[in-house]
C-alpha positions in Angstrom: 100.5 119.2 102.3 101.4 117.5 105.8 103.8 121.0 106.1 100.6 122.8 105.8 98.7 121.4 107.5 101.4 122.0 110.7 102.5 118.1 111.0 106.4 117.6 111.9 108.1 116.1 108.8 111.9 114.9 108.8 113.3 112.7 106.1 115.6 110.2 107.6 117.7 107.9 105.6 120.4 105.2 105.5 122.4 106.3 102.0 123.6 110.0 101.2 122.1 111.4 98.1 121.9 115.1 96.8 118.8 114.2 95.0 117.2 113.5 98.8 118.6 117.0 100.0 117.1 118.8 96.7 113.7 117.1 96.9 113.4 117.3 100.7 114.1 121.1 99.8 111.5 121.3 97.1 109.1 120.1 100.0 110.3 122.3 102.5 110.8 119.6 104.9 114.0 121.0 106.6 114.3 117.7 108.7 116.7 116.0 107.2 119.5 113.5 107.7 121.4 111.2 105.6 123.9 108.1 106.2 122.0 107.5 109.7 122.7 104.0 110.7 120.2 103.9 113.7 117.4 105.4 112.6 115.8 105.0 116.0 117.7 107.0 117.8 117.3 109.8 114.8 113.2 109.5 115.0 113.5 110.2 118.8 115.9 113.1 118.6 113.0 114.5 116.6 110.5 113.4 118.7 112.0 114.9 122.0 112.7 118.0 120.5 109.6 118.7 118.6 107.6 117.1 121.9 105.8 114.8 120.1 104.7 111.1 121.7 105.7 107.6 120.2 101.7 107.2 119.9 101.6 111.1 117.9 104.3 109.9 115.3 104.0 107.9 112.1 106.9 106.3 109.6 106.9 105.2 106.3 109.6 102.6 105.6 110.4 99.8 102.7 113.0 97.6 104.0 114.5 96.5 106.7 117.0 99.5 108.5 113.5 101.3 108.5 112.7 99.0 111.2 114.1 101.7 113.6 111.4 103.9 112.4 108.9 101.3 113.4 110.0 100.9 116.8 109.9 104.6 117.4 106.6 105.4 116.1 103.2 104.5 117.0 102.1 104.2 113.3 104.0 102.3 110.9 103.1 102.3 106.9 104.9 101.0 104.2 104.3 100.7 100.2 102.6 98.2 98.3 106.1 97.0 97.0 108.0 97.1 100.6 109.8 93.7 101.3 107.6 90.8 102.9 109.3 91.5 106.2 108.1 94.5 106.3 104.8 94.4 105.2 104.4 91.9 107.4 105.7 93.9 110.8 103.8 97.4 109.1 100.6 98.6 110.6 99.2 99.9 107.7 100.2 98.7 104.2 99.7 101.1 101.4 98.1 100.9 98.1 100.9 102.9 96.2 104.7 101.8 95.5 107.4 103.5 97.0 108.0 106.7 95.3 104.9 106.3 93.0 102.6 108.2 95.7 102.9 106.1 98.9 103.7 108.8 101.2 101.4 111.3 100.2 98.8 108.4 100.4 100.0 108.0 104.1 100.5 111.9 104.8 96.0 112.1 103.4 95.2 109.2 105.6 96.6 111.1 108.6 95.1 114.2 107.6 91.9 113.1 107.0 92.1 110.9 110.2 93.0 114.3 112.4 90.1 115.9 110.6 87.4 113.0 111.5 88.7 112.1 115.3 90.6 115.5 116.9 89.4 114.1 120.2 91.6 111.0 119.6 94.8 112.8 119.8 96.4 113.1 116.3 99.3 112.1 114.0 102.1 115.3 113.8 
């Protein structure tokens, strides 16, 4: 859906897992990296390439090594069942655990956000 709809999607995490490379596949997000240790530095590599502000980009995180995300990225979400820390430090908290629909919850929100306000710059 966020594909579709043209926003940049990269899948950046901590542990290695084939299970991440097939879904990510299944989803045709073709951003992906595994074992990153600063996941900062990984967000802005995609920002710079793709051209896309702090203020444009959005992450979706659970613990705490997806505080990199947060500080590269104007909007930061995280699932009903993300750790206290991060809920706490998350601009928006979701409704939805973490791999029970909190993404896509996230991805809709941006979506319909971009649809309602284009003249406030949008998420990609």
């Amino acid at each position: 859906m966020a594909i579709a709809a043209g926003l940049k999607v990269a899948w950046i995490s901590g542990r290695v897992s084939p299970a991440v490379e097939f879904r990510a596949h299944e989803l045709g997000v073709r951003a992906v990296k595994q074992g990153v240790k600063d996941k900062k530095s990984a967000v802005e590599a995609y920002l710079a390439r793709w051209k896309v502000t702090k203020e444009e980009a959005a992450a979706c995180g659970d613990d705490l090594p997806d505080f990199g995300l947060f500080d590269a990225c104007g909007l930061c979400a995280c699932p009903a069942d993300a750790s206290a820390e991060v809920r706490s430090r998350a601009n928006v908290v979701l409704e939805n655990l973490g791999g029970r629909g909190a993404v896509r919850e996230l991805v809709e929100a941006v979506l319909r956000k971009n649809r309602d306000d284009p003249e406030k710059g949008q998420t990609k």
